[in-house]
C-alpha positions as CSV (number, residue, x, y, z in Angstrom):
1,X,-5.5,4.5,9.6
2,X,-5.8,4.3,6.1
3,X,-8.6,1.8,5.8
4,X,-10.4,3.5,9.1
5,X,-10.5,7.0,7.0
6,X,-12.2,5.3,4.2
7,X,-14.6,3.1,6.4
8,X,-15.5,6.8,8.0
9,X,-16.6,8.5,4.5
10,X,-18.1,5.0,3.2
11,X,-21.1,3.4,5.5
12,X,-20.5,-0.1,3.2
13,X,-16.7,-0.5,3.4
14,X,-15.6,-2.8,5.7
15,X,-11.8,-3.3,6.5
16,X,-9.5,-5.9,7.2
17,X,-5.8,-5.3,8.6
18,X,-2.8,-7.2,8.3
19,X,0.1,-6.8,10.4
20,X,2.0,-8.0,13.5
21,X,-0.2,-9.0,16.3
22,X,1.1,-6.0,18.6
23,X,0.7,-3.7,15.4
24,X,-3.2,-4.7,15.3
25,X,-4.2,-4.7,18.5
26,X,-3.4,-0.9,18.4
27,X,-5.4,-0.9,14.7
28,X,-8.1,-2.5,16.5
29,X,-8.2,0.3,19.5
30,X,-8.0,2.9,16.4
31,X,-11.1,1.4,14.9
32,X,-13.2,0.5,18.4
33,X,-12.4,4.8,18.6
34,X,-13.6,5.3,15.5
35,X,-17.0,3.7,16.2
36,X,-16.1,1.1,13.9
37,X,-14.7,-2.1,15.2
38,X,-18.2,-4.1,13.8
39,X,-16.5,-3.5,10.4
40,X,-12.7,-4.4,11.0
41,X,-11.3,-7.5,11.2
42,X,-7.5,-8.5,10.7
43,X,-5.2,-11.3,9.5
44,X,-1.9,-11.2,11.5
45,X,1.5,-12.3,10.2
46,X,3.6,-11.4,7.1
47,X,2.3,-10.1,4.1
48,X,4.7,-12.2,2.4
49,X,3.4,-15.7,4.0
50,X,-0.1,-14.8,5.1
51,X,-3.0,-15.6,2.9
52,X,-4.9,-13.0,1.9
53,X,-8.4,-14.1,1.2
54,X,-10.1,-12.8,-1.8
55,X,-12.8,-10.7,-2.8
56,X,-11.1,-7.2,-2.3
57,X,-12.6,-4.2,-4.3
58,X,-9.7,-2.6,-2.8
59,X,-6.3,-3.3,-1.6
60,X,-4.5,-0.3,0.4
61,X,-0.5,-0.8,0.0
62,X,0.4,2.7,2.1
63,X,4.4,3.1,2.7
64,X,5.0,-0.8,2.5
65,X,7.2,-1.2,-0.8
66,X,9.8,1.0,-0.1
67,X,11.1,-1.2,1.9
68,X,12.0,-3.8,-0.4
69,X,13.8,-4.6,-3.6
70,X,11.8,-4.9,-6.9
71,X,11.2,-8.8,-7.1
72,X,10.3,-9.1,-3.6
73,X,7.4,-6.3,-4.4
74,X,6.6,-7.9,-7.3
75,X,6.0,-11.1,-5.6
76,X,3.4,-9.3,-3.0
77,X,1.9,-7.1,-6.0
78,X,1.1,-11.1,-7.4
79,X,-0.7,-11.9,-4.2
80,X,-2.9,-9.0,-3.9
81,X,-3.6,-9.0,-7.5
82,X,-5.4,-12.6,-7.0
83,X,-7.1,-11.6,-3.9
84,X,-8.6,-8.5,-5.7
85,X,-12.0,-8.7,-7.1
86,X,-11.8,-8.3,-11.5
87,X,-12.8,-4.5,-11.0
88,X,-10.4,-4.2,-8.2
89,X,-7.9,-1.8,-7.6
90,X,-4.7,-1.2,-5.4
91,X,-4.2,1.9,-4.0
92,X,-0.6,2.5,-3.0
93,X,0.0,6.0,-1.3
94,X,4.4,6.6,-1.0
95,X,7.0,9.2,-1.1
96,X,7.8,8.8,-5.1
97,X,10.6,10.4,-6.6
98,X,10.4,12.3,-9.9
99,X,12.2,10.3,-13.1
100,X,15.3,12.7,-12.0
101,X,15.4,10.8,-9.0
102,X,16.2,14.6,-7.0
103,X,12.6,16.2,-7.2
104,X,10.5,16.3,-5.3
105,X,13.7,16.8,-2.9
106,X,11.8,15.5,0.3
107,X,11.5,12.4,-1.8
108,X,14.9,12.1,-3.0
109,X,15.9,12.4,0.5
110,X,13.4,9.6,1.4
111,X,15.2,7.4,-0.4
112,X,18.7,8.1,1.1
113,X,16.9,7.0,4.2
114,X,15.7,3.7,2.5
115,X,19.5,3.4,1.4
116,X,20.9,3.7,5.1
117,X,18.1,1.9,6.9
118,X,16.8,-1.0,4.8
119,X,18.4,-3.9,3.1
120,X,17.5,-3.5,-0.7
121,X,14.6,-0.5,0.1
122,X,14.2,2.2,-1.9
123,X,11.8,5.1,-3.0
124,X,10.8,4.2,-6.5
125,X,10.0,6.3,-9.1
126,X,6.6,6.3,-10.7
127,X,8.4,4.4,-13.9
128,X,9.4,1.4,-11.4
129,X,6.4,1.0,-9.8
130,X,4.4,0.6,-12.7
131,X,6.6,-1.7,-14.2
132,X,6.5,-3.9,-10.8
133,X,2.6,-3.5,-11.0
134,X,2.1,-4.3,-14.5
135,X,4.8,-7.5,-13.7
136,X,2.4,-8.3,-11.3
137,X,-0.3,-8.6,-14.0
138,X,-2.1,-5.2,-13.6
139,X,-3.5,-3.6,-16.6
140,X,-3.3,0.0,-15.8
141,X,-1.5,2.2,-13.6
142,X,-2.0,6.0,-12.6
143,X,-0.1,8.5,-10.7
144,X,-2.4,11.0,-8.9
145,X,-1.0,13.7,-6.3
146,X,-2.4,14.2,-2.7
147,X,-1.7,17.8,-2.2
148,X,-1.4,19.0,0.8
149,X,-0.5,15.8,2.1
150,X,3.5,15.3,0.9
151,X,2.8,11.8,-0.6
152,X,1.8,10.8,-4.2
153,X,-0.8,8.0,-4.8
154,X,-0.2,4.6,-7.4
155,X,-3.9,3.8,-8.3
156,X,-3.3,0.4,-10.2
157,X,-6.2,-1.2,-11.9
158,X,-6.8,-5.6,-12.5
């Protein structure tokens, strides 16, 4: 839904998915309702495994690394990094914990729910995720709120 809100304010975007193959086909019903299935295409399959082509202006990473440790992210961050054009940016929209790691609460509770339901998950802290970004070989990385909506948003630059 992410890349099909930015394809509706922006004529020129076009959008590619990647996800399991039952995941997209319900993408791809989201888009053809959106009057926009001419500009999405997908790549099915792991993030992790799947190649992801290149030329991106930018990559959308919404509510994906919380579910996995710190060199396991950092090994994704690598990938979309290459496949991002050299004046690209990721965009990475997550519940993120204050450095106190207990504000925002509804964050610090977000990750007692990546504790109990994932293997190594967790919801990182502005600090860790730019560290994982610029391990990935990003030069810059901004935190920017999204008031009302209760996530904050990672804006990390080639």
């Amino acid at each position: 839904m992410w890349g099909l809100a930015f394809a509706e304010q922006n004529p020129n975007a076009t959008v590619v998915g990647l996800d399991w193959a039952s995941v997209l086909e319900v993408a791809k019903e989201n888009a053809r309702a959106a009057g926009l299935a001419d500009r999405y295409s997908t790549i099915i399959g792991n993030a992790f495994d799947v190649d992801l082509g290149a030329g991106y202006d930018i990559v959308l990473i919404p509510n994906f690394l919380h579910h996995f440790d710190p060199e396991t992210n950092e090994s994704l961050l690598r990938k979309v990094h290459a496949a991002l054009t050299p004046k690209g940016i990721a965009l990475t929209p997550d519940f993120i914990p204050n450095e106190d790691r207990i504000s925002p609460a509804r964050d610090a509770m977000f990750s007692l729910q990546m504790l109990g339901a994932t293997p190594h998950g967790d919801a990182y802290t502005f600090a860790e995720l730019d560290r994982m970004f610029g391990n990935a070989g990003f030069a810059r990385n901004e935190l920017r709120d999204l008031a009302p909506h209760p996530q904050r948003l990672v804006v990390s630059y080639k």
